[in-house]
Gaussian input, Z-matrix of N, CA and C with variables (Angstrom, degrees):
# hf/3-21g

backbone

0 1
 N
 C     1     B1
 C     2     B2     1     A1
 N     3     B3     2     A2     1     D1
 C     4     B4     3     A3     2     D2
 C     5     B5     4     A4     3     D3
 N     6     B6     5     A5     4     D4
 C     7     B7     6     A6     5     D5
 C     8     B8     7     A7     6     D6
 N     9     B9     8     A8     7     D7
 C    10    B10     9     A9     8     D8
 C    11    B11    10    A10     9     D9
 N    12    B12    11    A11    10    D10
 C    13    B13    12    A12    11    D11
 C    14    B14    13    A13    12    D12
 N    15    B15    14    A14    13    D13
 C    16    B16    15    A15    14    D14
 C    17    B17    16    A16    15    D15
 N    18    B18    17    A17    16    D16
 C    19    B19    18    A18    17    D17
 C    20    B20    19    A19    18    D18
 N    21    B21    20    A20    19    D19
 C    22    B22    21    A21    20    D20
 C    23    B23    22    A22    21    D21
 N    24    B24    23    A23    22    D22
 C    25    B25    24    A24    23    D23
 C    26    B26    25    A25    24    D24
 N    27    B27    26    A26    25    D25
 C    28    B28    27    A27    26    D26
 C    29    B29    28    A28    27    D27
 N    30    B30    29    A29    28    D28
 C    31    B31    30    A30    29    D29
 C    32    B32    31    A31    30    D30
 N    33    B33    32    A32    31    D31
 C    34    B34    33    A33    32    D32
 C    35    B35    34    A34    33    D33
 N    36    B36    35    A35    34    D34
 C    37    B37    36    A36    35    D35
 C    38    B38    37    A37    36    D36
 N    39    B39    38    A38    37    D37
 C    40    B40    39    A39    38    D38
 C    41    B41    40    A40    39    D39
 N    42    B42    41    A41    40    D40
 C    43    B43    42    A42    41    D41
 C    44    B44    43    A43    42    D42
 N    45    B45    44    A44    43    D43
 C    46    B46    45    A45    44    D44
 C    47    B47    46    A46    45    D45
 N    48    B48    47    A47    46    D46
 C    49    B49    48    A48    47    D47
 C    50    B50    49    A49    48    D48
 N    51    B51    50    A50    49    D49
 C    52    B52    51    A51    50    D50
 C    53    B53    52    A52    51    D51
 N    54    B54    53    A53    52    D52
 C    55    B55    54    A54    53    D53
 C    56    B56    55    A55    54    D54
 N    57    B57    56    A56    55    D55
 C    58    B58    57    A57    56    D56
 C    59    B59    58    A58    57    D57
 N    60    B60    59    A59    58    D58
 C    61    B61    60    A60    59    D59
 C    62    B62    61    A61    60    D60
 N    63    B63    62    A62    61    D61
 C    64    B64    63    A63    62    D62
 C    65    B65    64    A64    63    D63
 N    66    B66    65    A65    64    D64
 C    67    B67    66    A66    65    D65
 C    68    B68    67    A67    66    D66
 N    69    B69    68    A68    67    D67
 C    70    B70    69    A69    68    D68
 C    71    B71    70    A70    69    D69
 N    72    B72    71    A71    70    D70
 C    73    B73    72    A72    71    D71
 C    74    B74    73    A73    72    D72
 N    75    B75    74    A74    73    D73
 C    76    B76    75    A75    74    D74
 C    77    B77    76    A76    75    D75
 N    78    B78    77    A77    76    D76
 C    79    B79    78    A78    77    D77
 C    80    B80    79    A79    78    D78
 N    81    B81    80    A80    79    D79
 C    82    B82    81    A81    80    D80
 C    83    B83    82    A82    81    D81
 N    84    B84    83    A83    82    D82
 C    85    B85    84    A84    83    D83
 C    86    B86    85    A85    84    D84
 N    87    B87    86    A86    85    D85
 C    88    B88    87    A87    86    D86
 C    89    B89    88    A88    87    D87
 N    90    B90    89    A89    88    D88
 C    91    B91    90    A90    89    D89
 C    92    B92    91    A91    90    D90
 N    93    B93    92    A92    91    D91
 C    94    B94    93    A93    92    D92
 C    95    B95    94    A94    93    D93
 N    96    B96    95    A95    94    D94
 C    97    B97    96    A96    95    D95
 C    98    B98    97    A97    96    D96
 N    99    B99    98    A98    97    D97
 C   100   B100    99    A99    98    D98
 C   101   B101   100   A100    99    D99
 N   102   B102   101   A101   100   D100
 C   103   B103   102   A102   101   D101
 C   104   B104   103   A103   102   D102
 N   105   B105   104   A104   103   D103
 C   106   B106   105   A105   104   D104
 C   107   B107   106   A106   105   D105
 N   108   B108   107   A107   106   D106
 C   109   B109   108   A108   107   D107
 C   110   B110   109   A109   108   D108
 N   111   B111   110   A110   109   D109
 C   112   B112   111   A111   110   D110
 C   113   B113   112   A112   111   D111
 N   114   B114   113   A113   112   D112
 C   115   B115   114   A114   113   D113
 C   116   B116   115   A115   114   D114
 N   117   B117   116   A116   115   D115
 C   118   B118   117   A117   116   D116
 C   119   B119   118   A118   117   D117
 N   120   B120   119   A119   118   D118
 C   121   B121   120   A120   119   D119
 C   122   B122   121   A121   120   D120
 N   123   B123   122   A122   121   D121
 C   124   B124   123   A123   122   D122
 C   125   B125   124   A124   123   D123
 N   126   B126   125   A125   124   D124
 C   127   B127   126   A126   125   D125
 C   128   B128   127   A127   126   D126
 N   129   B129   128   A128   127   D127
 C   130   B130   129   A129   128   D128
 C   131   B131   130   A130   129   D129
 N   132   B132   131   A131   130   D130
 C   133   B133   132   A132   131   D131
 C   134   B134   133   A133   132   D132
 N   135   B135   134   A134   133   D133
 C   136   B136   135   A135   134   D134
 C   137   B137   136   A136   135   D135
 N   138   B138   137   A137   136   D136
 C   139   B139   138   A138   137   D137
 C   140   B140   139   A139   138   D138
 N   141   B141   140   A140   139   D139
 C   142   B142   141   A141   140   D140
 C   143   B143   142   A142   141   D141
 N   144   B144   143   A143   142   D142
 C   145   B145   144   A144   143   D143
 C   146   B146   145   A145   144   D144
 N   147   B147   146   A146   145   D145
 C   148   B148   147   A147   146   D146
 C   149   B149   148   A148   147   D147
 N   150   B150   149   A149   148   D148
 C   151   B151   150   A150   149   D149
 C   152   B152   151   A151   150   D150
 N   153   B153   152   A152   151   D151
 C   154   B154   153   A153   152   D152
 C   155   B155   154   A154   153   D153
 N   156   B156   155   A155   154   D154
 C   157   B157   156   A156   155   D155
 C   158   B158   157   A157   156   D156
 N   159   B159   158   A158   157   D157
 C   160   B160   159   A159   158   D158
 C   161   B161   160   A160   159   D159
 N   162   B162   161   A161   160   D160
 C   163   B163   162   A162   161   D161
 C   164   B164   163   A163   162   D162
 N   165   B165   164   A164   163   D163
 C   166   B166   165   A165   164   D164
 C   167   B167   166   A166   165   D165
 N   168   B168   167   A167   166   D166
 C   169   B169   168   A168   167   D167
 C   170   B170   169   A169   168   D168
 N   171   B171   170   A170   169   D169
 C   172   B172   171   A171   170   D170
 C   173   B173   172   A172   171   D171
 N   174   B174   173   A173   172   D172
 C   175   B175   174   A174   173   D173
 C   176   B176   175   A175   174   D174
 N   177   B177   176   A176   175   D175
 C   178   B178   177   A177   176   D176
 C   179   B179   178   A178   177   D177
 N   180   B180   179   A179   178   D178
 C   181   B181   180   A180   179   D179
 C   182   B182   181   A181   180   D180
 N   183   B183   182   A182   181   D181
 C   184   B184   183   A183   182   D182
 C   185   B185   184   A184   183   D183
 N   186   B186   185   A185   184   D184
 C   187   B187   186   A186   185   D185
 C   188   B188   187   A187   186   D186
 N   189   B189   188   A188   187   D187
 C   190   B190   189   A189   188   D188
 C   191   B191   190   A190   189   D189
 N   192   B192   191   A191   190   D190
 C   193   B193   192   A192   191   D191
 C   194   B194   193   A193   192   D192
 N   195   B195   194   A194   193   D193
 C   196   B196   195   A195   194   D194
 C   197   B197   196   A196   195   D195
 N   198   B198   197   A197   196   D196
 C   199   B199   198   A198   197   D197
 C   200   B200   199   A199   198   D198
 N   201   B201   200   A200   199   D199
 C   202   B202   201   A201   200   D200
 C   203   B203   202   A202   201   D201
 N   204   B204   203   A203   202   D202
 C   205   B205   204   A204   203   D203
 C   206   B206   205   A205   204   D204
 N   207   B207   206   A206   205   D205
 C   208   B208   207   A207   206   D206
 C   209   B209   208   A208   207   D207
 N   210   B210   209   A209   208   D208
 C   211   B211   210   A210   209   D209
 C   212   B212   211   A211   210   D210
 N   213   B213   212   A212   211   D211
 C   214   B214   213   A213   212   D212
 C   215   B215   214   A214   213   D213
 N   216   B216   215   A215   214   D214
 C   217   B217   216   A216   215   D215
 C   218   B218   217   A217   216   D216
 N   219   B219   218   A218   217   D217
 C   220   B220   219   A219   218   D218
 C   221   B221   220   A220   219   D219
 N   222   B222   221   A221   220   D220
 C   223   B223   222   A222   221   D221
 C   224   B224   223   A223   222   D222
 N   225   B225   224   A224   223   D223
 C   226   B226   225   A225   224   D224
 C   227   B227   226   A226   225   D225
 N   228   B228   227   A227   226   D226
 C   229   B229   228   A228   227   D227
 C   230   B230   229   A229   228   D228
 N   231   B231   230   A230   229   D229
 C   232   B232   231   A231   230   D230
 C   233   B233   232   A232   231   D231
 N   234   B234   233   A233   232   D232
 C   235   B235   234   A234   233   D233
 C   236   B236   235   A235   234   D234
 N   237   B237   236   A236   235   D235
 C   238   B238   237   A237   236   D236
 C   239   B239   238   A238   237   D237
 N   240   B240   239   A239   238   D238
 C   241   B241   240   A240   239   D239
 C   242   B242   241   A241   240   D240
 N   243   B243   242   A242   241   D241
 C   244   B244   243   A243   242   D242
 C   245   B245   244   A244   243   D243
 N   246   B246   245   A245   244   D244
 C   247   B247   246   A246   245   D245
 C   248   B248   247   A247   246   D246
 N   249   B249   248   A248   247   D247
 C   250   B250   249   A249   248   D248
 C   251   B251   250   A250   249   D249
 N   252   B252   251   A251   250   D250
 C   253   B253   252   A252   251   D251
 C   254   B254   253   A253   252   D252
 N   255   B255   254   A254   253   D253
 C   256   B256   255   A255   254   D254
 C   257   B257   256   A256   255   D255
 N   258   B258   257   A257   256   D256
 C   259   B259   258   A258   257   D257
 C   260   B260   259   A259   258   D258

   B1=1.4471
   B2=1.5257
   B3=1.4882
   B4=1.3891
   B5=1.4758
   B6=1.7589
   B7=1.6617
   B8=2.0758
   B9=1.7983
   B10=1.3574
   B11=2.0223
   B12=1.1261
   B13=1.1332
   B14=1.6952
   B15=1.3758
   B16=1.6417
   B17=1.3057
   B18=1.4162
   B19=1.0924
   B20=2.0505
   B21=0.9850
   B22=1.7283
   B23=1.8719
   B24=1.8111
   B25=1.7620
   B26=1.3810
   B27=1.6163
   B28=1.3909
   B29=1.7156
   B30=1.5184
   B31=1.6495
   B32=1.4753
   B33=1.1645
   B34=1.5104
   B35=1.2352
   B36=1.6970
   B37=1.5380
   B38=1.3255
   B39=1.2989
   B40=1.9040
   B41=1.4076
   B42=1.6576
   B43=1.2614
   B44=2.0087
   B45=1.2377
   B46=1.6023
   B47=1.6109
   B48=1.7073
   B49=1.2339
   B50=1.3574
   B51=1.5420
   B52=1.5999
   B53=1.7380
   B54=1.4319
   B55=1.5522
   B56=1.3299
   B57=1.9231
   B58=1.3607
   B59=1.4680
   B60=1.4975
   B61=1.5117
   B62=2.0391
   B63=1.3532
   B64=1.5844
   B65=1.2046
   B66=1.6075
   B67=1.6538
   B68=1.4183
   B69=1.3782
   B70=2.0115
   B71=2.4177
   B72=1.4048
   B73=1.5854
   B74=1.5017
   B75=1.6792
   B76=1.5460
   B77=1.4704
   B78=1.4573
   B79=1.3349
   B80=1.3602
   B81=1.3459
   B82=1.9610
   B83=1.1715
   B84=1.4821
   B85=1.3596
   B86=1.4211
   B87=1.3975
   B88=1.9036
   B89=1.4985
   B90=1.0592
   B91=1.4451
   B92=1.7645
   B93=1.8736
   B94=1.4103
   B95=1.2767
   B96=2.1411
   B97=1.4455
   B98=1.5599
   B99=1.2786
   B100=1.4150
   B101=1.7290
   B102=1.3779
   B103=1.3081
   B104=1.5648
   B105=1.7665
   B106=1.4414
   B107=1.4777
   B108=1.2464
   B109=1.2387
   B110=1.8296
   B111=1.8276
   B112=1.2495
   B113=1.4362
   B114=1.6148
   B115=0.9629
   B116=1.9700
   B117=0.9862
   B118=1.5481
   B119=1.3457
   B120=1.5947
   B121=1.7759
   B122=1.1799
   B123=1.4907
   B124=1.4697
   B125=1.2081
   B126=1.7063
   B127=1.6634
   B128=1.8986
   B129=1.3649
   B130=1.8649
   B131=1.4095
   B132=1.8223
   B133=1.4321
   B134=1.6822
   B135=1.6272
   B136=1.9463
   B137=1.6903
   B138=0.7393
   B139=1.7950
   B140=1.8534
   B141=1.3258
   B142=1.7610
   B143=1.5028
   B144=1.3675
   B145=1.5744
   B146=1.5727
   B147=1.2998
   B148=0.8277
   B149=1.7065
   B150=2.0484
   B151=1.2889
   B152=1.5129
   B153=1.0366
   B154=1.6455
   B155=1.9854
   B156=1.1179
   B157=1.1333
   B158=1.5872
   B159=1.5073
   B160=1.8091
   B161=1.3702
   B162=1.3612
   B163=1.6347
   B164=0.9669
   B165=1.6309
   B166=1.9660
   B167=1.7020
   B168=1.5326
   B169=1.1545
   B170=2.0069
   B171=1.3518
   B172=1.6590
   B173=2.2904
   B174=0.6592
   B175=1.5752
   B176=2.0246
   B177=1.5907
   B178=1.8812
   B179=1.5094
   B180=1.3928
   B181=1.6762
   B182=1.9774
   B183=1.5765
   B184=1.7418
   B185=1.4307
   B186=1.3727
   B187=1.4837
   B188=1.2619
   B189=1.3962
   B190=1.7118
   B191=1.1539
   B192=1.3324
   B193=1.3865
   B194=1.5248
   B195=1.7755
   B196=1.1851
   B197=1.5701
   B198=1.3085
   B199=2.0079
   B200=1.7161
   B201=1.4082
   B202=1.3538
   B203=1.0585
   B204=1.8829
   B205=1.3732
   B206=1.2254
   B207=1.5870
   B208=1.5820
   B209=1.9426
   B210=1.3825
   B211=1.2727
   B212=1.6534
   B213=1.3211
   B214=1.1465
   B215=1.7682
   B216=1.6635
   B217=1.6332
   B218=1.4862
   B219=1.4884
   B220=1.5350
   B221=1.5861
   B222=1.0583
   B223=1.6040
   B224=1.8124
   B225=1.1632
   B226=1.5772
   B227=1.5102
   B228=1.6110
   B229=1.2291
   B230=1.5517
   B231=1.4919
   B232=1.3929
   B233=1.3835
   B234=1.4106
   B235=1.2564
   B236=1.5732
   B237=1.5649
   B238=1.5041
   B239=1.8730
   B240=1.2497
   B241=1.0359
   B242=1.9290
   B243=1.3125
   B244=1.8698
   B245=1.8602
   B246=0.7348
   B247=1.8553
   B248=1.0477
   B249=1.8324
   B250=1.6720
   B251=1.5473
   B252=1.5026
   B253=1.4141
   B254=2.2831
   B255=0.9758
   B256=2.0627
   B257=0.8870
   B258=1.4449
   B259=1.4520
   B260=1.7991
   A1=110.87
   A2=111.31
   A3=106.74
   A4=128.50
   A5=101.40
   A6=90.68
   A7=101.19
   A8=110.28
   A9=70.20
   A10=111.45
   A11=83.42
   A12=120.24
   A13=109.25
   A14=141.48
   A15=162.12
   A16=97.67
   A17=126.54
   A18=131.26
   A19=111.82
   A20=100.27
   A21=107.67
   A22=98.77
   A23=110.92
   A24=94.23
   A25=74.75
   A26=129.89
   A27=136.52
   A28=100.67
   A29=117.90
   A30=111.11
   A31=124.42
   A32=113.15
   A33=135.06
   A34=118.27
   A35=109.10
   A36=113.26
   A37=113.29
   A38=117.71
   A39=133.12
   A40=93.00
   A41=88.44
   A42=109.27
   A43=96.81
   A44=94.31
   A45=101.53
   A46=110.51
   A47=116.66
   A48=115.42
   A49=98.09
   A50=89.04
   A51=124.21
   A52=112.42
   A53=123.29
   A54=131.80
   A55=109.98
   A56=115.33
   A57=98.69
   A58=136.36
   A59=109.48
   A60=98.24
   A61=86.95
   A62=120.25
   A63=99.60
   A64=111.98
   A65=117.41
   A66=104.72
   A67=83.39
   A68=121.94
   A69=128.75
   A70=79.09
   A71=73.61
   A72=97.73
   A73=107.50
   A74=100.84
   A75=141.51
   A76=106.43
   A77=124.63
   A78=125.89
   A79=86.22
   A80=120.50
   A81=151.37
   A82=102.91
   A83=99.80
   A84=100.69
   A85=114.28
   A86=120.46
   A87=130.07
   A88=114.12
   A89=131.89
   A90=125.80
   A91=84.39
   A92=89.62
   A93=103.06
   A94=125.49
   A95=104.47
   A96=113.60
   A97=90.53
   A98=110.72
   A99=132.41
   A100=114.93
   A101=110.98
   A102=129.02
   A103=129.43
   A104=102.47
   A105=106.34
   A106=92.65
   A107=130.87
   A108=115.43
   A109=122.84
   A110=99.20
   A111=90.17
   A112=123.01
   A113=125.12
   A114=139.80
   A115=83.65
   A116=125.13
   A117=132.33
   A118=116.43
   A119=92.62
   A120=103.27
   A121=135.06
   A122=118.46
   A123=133.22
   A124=100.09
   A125=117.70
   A126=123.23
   A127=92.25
   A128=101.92
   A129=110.53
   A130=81.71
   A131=115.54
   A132=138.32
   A133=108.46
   A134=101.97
   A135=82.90
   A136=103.95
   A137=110.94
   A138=121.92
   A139=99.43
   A140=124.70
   A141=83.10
   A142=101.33
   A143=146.32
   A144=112.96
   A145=96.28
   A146=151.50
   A147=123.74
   A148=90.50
   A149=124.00
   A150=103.82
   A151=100.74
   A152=130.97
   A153=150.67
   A154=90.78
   A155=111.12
   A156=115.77
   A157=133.99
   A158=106.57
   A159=107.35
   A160=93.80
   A161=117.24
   A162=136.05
   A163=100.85
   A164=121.54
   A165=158.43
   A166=76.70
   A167=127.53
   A168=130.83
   A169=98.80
   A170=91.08
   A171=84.22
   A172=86.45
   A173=117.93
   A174=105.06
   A175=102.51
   A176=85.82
   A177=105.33
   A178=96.71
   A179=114.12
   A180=120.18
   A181=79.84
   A182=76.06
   A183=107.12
   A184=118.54
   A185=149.55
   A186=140.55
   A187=94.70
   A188=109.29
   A189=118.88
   A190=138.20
   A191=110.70
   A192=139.25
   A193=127.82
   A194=109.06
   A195=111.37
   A196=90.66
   A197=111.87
   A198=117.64
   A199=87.25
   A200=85.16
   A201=109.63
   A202=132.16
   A203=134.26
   A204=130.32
   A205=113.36
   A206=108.41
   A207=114.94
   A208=74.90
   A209=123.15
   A210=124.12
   A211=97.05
   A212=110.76
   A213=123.86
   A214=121.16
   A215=112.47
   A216=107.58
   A217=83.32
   A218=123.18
   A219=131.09
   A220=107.96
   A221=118.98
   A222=114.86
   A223=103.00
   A224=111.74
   A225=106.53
   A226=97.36
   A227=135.79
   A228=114.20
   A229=101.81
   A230=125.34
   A231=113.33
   A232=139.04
   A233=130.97
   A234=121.51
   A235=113.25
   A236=99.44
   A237=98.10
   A238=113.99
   A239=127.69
   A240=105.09
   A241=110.05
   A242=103.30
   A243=100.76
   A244=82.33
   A245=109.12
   A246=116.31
   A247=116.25
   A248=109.78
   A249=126.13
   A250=98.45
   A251=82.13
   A252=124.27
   A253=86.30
   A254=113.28
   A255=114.07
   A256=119.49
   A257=128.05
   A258=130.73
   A259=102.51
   D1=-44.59
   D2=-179.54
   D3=-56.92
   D4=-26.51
   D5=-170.43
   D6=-81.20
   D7=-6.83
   D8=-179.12
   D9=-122.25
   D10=74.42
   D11=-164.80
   D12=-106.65
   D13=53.02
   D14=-163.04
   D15=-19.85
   D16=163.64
   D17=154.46
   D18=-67.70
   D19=151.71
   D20=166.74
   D21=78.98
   D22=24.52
   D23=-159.35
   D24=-146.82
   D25=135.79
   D26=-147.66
   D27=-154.33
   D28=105.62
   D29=165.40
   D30=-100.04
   D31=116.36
   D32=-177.93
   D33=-69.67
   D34=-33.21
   D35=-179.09
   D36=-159.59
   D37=155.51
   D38=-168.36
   D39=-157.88
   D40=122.65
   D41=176.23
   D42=-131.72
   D43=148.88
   D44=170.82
   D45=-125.27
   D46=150.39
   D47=-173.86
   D48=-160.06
   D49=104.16
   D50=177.35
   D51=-62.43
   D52=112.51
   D53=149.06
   D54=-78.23
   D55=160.96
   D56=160.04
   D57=-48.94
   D58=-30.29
   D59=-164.26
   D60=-131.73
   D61=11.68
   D62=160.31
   D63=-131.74
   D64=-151.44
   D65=167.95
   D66=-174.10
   D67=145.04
   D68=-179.80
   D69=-135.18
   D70=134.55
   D71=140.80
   D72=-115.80
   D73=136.72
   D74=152.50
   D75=-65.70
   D76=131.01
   D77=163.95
   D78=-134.13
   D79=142.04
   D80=174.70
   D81=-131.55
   D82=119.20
   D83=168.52
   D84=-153.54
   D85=-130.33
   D86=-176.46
   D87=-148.43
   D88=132.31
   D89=-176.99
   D90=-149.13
   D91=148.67
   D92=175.10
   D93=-49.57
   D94=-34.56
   D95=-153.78
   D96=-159.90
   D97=147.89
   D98=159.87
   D99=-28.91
   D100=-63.07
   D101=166.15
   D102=-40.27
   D103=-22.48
   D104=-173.97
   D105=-104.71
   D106=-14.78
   D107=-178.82
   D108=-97.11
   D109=-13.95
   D110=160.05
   D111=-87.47
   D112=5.88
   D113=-160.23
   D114=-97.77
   D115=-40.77
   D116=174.04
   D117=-46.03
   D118=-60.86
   D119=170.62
   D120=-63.64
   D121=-0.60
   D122=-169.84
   D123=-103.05
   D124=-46.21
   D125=-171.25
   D126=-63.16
   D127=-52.50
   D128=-163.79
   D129=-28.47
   D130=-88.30
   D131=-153.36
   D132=-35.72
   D133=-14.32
   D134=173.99
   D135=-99.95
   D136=5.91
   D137=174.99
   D138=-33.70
   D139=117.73
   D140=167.43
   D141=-86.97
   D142=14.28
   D143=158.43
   D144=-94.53
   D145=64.11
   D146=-172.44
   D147=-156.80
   D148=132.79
   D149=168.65
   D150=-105.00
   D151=-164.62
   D152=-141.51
   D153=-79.94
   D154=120.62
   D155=163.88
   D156=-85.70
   D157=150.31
   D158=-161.24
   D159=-113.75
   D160=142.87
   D161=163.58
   D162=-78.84
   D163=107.72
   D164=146.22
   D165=-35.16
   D166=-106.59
   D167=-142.37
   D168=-168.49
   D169=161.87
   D170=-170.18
   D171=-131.94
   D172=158.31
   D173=172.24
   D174=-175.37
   D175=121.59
   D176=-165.25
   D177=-58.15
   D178=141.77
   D179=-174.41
   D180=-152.75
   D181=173.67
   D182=171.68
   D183=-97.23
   D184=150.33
   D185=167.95
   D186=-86.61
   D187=-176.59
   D188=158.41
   D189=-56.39
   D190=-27.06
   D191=175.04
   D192=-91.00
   D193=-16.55
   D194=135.21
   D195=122.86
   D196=2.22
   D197=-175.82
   D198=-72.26
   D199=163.94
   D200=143.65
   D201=-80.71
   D202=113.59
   D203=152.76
   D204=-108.11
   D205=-164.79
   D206=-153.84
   D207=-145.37
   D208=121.01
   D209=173.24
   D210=-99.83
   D211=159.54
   D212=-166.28
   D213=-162.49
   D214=145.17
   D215=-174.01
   D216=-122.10
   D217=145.11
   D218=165.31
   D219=-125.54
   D220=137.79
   D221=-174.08
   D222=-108.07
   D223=136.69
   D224=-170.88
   D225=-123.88
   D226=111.04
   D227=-172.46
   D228=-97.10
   D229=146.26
   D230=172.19
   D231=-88.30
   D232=158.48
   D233=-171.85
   D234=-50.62
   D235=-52.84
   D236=178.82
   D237=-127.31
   D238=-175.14
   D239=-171.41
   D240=-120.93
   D241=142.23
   D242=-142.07
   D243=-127.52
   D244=19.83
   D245=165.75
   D246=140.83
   D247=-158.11
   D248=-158.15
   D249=-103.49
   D250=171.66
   D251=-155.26
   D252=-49.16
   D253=136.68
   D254=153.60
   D255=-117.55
   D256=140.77
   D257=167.70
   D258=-147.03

């Protein structure tokens, strides 16, 4: 996951949430721009455990340092399911 992960596009948190028969990891994170994070979702989707990921929500905030980012949740559901529930 990490290498396809863009420059300027940052995950803070991974959570997984186990069904009987599927399982999606949540990644939340920060990207400079809109553009770097669909650029995220394109690398995810060639994952082979990984099927086509959906945009949770994207919503413009400030960093600490005072830039502009774009925070964001992406849901990645997996082909098969490789454990329990994380938080």
């Amino acid at each position: 996951l990490s290498a396809s992960i863009p420059k300027g596009v940052w995950v803070s948190q991974m959570t997984s949430r186990r069904g009987s028969k599927d399982q999606t990891i949540a990644l939340r994170g920060s990207a400079y721009n809109q553009r770097d994070i669909g650029q995220f979702m394109l690398q995810v989707e060639k994952l082979e455990w990984s099927q086509a990921p959906g945009l949770g929500f994207t919503q413009a905030n400030v960093d600490l340092q005072g830039r502009s980012v774009v925070d964001f949740e992406v849901s990645v559901p997996l082909n098969k399911i490789i454990g329990s529930d994380l938080r």
